[in-house]
DOVEX-325940 format. One record per residue (C-alpha): residue number from 1; residue in three letters; x, y, z. Coordinates in nm, 3 decimals, m for minus. Layout:
<rs>
   resi   resn         X         Y         Z
    NUM    ALA         X         Y         Z
...
</rs>
This chain:
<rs>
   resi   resn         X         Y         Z
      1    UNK    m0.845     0.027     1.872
      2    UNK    m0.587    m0.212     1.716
      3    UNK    m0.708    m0.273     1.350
      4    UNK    m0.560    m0.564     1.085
      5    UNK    m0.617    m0.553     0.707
      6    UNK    m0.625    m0.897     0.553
      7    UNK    m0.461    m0.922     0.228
      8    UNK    m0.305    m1.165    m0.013
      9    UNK    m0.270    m1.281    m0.412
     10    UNK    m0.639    m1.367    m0.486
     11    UNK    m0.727    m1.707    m0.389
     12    UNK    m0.467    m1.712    m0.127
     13    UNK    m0.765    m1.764     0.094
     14    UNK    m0.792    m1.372     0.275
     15    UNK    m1.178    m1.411     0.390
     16    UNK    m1.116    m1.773     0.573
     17    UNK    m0.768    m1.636     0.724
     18    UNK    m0.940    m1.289     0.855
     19    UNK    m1.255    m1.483     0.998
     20    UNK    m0.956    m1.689     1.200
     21    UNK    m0.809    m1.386     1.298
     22    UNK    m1.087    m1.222     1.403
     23    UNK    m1.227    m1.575     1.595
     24    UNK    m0.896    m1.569     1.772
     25    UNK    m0.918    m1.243     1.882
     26    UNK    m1.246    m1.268     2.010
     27    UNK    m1.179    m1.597     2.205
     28    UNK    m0.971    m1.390     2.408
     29    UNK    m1.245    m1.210     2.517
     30    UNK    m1.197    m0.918     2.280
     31    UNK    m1.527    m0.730     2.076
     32    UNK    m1.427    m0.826     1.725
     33    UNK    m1.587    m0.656     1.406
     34    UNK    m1.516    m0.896     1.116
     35    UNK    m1.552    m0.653     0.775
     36    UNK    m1.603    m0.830     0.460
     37    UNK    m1.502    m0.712     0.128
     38    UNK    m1.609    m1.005    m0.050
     39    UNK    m1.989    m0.975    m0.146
     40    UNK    m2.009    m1.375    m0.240
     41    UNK    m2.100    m1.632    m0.048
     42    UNK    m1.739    m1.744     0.079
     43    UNK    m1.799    m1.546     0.406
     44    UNK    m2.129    m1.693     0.481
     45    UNK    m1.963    m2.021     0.426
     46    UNK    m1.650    m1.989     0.586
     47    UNK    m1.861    m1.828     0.903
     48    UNK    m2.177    m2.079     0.888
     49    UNK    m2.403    m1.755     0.891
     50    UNK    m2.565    m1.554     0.631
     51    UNK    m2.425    m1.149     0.641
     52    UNK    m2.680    m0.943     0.497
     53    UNK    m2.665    m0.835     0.107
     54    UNK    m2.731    m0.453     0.150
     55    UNK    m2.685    m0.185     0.384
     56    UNK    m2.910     0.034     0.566
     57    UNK    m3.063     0.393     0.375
     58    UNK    m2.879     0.613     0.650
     59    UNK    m2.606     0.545     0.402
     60    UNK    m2.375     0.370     0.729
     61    UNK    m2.040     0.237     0.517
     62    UNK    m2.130    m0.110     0.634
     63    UNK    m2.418    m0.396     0.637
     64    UNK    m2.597    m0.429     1.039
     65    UNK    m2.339    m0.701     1.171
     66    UNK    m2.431    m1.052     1.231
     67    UNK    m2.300    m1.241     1.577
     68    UNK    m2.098    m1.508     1.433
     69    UNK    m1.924    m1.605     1.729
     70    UNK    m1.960    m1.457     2.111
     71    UNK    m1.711    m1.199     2.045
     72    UNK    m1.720    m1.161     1.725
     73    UNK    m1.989    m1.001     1.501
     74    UNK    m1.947    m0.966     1.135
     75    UNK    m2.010    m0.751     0.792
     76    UNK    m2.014    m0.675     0.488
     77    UNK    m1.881    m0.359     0.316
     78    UNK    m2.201    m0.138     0.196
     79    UNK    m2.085    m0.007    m0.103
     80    UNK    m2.351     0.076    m0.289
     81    UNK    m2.568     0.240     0.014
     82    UNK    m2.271     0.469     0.142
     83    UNK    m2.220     0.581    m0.281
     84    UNK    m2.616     0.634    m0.281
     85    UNK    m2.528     0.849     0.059
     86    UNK    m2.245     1.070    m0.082
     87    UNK    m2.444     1.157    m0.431
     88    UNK    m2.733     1.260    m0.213
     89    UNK    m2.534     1.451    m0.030
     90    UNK    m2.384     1.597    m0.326
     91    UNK    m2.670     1.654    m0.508
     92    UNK    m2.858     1.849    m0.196
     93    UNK    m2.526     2.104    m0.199
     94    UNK    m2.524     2.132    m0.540
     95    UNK    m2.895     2.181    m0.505
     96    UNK    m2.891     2.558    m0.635
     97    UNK    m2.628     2.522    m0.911
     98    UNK    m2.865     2.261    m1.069
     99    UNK    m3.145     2.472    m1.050
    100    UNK    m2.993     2.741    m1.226
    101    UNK    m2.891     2.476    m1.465
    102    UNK    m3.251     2.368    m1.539
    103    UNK    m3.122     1.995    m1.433
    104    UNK    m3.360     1.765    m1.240
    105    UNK    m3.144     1.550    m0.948
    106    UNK    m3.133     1.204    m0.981
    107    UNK    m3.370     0.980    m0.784
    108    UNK    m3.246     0.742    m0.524
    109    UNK    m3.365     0.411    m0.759
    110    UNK    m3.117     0.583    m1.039
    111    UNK    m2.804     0.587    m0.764
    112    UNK    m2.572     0.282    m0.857
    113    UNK    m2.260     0.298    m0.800
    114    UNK    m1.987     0.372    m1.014
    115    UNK    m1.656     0.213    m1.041
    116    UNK    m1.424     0.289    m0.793
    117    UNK    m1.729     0.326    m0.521
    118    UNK    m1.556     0.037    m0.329
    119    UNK    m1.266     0.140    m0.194
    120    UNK    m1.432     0.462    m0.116
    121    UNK    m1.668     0.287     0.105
    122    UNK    m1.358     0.070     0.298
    123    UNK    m1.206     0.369     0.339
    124    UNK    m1.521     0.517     0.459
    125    UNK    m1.540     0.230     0.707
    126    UNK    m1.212     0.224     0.859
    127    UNK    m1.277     0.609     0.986
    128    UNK    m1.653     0.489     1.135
    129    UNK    m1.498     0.197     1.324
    130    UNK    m1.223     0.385     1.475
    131    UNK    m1.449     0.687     1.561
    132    UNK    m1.697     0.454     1.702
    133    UNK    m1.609     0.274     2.094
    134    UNK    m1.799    m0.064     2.018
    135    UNK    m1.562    m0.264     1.932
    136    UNK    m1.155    m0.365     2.022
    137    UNK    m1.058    m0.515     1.685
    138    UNK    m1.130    m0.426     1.326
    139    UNK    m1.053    m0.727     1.094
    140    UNK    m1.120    m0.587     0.749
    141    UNK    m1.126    m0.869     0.463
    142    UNK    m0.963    m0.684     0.204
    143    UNK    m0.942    m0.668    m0.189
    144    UNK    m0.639    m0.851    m0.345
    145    UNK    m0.287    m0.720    m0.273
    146    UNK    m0.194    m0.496    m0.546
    147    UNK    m0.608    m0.369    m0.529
    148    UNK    m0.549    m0.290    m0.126
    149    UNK    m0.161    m0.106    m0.163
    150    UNK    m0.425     0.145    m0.432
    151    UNK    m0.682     0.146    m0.176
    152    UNK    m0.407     0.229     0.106
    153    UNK    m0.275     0.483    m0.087
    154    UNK    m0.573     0.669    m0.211
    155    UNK    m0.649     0.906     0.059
    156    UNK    m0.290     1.073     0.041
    157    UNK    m0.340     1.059    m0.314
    158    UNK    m0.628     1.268    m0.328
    159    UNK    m0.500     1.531    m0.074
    160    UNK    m0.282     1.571    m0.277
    161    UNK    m0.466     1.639    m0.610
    162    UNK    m0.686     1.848    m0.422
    163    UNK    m0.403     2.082    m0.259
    164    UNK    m0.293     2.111    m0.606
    165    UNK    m0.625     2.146    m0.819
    166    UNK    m0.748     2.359    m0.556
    167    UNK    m0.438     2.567    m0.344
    168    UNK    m0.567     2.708     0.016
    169    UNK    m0.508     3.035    m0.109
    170    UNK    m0.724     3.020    m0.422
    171    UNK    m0.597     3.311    m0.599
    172    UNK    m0.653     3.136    m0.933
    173    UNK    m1.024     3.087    m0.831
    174    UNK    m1.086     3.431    m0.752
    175    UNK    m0.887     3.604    m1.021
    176    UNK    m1.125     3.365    m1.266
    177    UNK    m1.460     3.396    m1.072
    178    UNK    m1.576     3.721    m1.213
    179    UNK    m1.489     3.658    m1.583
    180    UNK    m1.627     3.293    m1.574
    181    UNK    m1.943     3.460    m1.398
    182    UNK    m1.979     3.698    m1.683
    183    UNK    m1.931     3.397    m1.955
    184    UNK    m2.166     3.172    m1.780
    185    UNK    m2.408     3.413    m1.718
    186    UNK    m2.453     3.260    m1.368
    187    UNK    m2.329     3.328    m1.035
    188    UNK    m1.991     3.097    m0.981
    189    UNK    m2.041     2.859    m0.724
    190    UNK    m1.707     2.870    m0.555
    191    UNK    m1.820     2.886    m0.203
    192    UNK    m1.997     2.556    m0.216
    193    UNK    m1.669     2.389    m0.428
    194    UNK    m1.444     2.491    m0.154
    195    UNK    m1.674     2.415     0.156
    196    UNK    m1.695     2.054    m0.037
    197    UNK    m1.367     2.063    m0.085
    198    UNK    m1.235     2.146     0.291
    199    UNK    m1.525     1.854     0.393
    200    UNK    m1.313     1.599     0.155
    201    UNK    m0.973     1.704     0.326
    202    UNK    m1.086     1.645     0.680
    203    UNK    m1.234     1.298     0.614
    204    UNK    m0.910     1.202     0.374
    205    UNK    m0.691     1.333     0.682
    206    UNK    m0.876     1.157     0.929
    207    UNK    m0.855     0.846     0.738
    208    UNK    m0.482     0.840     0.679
    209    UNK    m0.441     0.935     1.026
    210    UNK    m0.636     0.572     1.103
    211    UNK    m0.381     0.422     0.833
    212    UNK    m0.034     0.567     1.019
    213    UNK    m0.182     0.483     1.337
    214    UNK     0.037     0.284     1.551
    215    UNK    m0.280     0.013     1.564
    216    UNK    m0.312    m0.002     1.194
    217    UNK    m0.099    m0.300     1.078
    218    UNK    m0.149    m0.517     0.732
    219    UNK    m0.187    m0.889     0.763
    220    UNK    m0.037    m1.118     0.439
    221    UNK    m0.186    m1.404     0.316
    222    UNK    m0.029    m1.639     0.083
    223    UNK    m0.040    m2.007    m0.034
    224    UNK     0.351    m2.095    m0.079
    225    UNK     0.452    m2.126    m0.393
    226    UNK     0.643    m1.939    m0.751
    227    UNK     0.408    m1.757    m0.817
    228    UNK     0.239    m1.661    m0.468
    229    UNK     0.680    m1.554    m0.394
    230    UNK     0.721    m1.292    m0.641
    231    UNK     0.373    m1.177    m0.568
    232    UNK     0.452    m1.085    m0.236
    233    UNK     0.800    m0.937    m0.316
    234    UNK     0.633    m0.673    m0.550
    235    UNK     0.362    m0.632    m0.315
    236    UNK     0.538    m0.552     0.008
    237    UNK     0.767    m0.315    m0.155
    238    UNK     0.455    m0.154    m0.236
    239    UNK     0.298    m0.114     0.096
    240    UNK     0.662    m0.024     0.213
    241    UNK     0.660     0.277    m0.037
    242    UNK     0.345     0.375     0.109
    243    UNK     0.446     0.319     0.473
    244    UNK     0.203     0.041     0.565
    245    UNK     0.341    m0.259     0.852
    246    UNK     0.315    m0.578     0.800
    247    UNK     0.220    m0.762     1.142
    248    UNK     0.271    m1.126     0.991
    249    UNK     0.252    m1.344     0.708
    250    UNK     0.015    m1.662     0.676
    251    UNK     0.124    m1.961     0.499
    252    UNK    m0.211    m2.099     0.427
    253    UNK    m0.310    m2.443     0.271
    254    UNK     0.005    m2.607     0.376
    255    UNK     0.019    m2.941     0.251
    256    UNK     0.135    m3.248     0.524
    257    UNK     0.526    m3.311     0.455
    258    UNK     0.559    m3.655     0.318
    259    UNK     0.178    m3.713     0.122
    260    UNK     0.188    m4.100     0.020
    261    UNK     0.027    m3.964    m0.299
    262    UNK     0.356    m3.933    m0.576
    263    UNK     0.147    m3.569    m0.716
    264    UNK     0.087    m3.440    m0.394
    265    UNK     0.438    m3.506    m0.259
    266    UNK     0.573    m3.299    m0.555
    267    UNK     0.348    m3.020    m0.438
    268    UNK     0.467    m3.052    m0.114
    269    UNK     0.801    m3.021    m0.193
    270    UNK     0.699    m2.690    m0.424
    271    UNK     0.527    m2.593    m0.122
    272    UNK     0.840    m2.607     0.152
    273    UNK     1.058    m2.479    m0.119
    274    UNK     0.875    m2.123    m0.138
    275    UNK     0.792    m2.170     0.189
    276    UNK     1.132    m2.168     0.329
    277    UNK     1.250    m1.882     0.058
    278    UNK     0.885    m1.652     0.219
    279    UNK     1.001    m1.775     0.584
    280    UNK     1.388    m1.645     0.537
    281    UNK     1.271    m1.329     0.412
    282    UNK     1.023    m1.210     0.662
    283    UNK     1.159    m1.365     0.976
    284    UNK     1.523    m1.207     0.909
    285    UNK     1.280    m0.838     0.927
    286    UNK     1.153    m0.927     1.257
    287    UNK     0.811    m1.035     1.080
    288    UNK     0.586    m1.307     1.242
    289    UNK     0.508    m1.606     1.000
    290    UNK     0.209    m1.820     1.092
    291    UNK     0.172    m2.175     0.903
    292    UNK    m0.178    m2.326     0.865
    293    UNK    m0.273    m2.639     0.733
    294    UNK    m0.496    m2.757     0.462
    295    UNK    m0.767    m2.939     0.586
    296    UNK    m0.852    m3.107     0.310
    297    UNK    m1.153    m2.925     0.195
    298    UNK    m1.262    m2.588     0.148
    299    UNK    m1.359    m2.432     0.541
    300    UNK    m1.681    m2.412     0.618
    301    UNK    m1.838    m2.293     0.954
    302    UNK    m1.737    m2.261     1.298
    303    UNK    m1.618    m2.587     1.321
    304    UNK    m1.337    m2.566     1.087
    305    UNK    m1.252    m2.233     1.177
    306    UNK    m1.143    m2.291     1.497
    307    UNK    m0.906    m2.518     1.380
    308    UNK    m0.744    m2.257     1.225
    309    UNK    m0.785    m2.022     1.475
    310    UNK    m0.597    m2.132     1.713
    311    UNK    m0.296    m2.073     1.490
    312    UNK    m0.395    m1.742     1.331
    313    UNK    m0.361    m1.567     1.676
    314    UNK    m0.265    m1.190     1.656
    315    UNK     0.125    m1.074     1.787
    316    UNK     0.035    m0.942     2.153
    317    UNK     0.248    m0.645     2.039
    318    UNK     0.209    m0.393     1.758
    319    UNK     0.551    m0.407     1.600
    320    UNK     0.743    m0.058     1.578
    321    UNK     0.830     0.088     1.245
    322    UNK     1.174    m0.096     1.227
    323    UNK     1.331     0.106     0.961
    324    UNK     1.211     0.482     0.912
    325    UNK     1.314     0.699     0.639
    326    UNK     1.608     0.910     0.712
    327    UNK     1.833     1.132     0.567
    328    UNK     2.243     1.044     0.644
    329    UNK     2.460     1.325     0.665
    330    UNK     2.797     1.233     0.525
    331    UNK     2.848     1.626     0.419
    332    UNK     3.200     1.584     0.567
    333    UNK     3.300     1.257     0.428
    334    UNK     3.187     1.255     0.114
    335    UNK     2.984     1.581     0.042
    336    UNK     2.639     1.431     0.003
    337    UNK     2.360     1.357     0.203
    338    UNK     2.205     1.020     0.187
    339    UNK     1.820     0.962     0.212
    340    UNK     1.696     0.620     0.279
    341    UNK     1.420     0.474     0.194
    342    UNK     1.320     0.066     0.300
    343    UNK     1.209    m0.125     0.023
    344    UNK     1.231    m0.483     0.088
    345    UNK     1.104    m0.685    m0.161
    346    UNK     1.212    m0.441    m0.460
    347    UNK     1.426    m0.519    m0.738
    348    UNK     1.628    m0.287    m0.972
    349    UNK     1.453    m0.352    m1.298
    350    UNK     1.105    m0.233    m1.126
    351    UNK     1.279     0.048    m0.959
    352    UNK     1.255     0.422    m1.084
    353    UNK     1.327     0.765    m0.962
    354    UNK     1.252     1.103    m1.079
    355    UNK     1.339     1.470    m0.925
    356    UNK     1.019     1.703    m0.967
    357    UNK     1.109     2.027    m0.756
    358    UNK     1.056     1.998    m0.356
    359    UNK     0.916     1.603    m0.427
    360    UNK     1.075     1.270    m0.528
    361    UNK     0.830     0.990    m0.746
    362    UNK     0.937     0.665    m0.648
    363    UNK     0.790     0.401    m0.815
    364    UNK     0.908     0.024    m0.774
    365    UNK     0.668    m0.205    m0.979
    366    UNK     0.350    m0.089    m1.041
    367    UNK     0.363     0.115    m0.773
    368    UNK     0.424     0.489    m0.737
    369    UNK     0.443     0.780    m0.444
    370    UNK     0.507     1.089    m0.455
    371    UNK     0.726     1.196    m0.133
    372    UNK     0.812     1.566    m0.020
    373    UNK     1.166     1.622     0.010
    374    UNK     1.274     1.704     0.377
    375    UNK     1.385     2.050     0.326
    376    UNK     1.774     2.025     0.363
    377    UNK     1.722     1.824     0.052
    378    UNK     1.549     2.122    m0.141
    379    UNK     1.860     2.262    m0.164
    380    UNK     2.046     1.956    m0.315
    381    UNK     2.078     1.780    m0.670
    382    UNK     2.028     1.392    m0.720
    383    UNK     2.400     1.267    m0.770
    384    UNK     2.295     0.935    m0.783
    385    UNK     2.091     0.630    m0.640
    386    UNK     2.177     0.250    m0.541
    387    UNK     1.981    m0.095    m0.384
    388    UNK     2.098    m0.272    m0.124
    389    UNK     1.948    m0.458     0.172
    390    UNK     1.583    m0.404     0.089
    391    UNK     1.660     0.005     0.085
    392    UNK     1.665     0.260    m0.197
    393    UNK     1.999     0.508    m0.134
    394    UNK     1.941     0.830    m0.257
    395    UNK     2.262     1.051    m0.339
    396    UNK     2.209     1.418    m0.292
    397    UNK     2.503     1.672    m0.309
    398    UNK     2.450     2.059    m0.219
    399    UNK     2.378     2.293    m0.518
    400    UNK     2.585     2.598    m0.454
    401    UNK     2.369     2.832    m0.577
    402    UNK     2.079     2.711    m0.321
    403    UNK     2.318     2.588     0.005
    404    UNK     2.397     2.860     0.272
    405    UNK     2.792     2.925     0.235
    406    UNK     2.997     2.899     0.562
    407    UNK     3.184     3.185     0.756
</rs>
């Protein structure tokens, strides 16, 4: 199942662009699934139907979907349902440990959710659609940029903090267990923590295994202009970092070139001046650029979306990861190994780098990852890093006490 997150600076116009998508997609005879993170009125609007306002109890990680189109049904994300789901589903785990507490659960009606509950739930709803064989296409509506590279990033995140907060082996845990038994006074419930625990690592796996899937590509969305540019920049260096593909950018609300109006003609000119800048960038990466127009009004209904459908069409083919990480061995050159690491859209100021054992944080902007070091650079020291050509250079040169000596 090919699936296309729909992103951009807020008020770039994301729902109306992903309702194209998805409307070109399913004139083509494809089963769409339009998901909505937007829990306004703009997708009702833009789609001339009303999407439900709440999920169902079973706690699904979406609202029933709505036939918009033939083709094409559509949704919103349920987030406070699937949090009511997982805190019933704690709490009925946990049910024991409370009880020995003396603590009465919380009832259903006292279940809203807390922030952070949405992305969660998107997350949550990426796995169901792939698992599920209803539809061809997931178009997911998504939070704005620098909100979806979190979101993207999250599940690896986690892992992470879990691995490390609670190893496989749990030797802390059971070295502890008997003296925090005898503190407490009650049995230690470590068997539930680490079932839960093992239950959270299969669902963050299978998620991030729907995010690195070849299908899984990211969609931009921008109206051309200063500010909407360096947006962008700092944004797709983010979801580079993170190792999400961008399938295409959308120029949206792209004013007609010569308005007879004297204001609008200087923010046309604005306009084809970031435009071109957003166009040079992307195309010279291989990256599809789509340009729609500005009708003149906000969209609303069918009508007006297929007149931007039928230039928000999806690239027949899932592009390849053009640039993967590697490690350049220039041992006999220059004695260093190189790692490389595509960044396009960073700049030096926002860039930072810092050595923590086996791993490497990168951070450019406001974003940061935390990468494992492939293992023949264990054994090195940083020497040094550079830019150039949208790709971060790391300099590593053997320690001596660490690399294997030749015969």
């Amino acid at each position: 199942m090919r699936t296309v997150l729909v992103t951009g600076p807020g008020g770039a116009g994301r729902t109306t662009v992903a309702a194209a998508t998805a409307l070109a997609a399913a004139r083509t005879g494809r089963r769409v699934l339009l998901l909505t993170c937007d829990r306004g009125r703009a997708p009702d609007a833009v789609l001339g139907t009303a999407l439900p306002a709440r999920g169902t109890d079973d706690g699904a990680p979406w609202t029933p979907p709505v036939e918009a189109a033939p083709g094409l049904w559509a949704a919103r994300v349920a987030t406070g349902e699937h949090f009511g789901a997982l805190a019933r589903d704690l709490q009925e785990r946990g049910s024991s440990l409370l009880d020995l507490l003396g603590a009465a659960p919380l009832d259903p009606e006292e279940l809203t959710e807390l922030p952070g509950a949405e992305p969660l739930a998107v997350l949550a709803a990426l796995r169901a659609a792939r698992t599920g064989a209803r539809w061809d296409l997931l178009v997911v509506d998504m939070p704005p940029v620098h909100e979806s590279v979190r979101l993207l990033a999250l599940p690896e995140q986690l892992s992470r903090y879990l691995r490390r907060l609670l190893p496989p082996e749990r030797q802390a845990a059971r070295a502890l267990r008997p003296v925090l038994a005898q503190l407490a006074r009650v049995p230690m419930p470590a068997q539930l923590l680490y079932e839960t625990v093992e239950r959270w690592q299969e669902e963050l796996a299978a998620v991030q295994d729907v995010l690195e899937s070849a299908g899984t590509t990211v969609r931009l969305v921008a109206e051309p202009g200063p500010v909407a540019t360096e947006a962008l920049r700092t944004a797709r260096a983010g979801l580079a970092l993170h190792g999400c593909r961008i399938d295409a950018l959308v120029a949206n609300r792209l004013l007609p070139t010569a308005p007879a109006d004297p204001w609008l003609a200087g923010l046309a000119d604005e306009q084809r001046t970031a435009h071109k800048a957003l166009c040079e960038e992307f195309l010279a990466d291989g990256i599809t650029v789509r340009d729609l127009p500005h009708l003149g009004r906000s969209p609303r209904g069918l009508t007006d979306l297929q007149a931007l459908a039928d230039r928000a069409t999806l690239p027949e083919e899932v592009r390849e990861a053009a640039d993967p990480w590697t490690v350049e061995d220039r041992l006999a050159t220059d004695g260093m190994l190189v790692w490389r690491l595509p960044l396009p859209g960073a700049d030096r100021e926002g860039l930072g780098l810092v050595r923590r054992g086996d791993e490497l944080i990168v951070a450019t902007g406001p974003f940061r990852r935390v990468l494992p070091l492939p293992s023949a650079l264990r054994r090195c020291t940083v020497s040094g890093a550079g830019l150039r050509d949208g790709a971060l250079s790391v300099r590593f040169r053997p320690d001596p006490g660490l690399w294997p000596r030749s015969s």
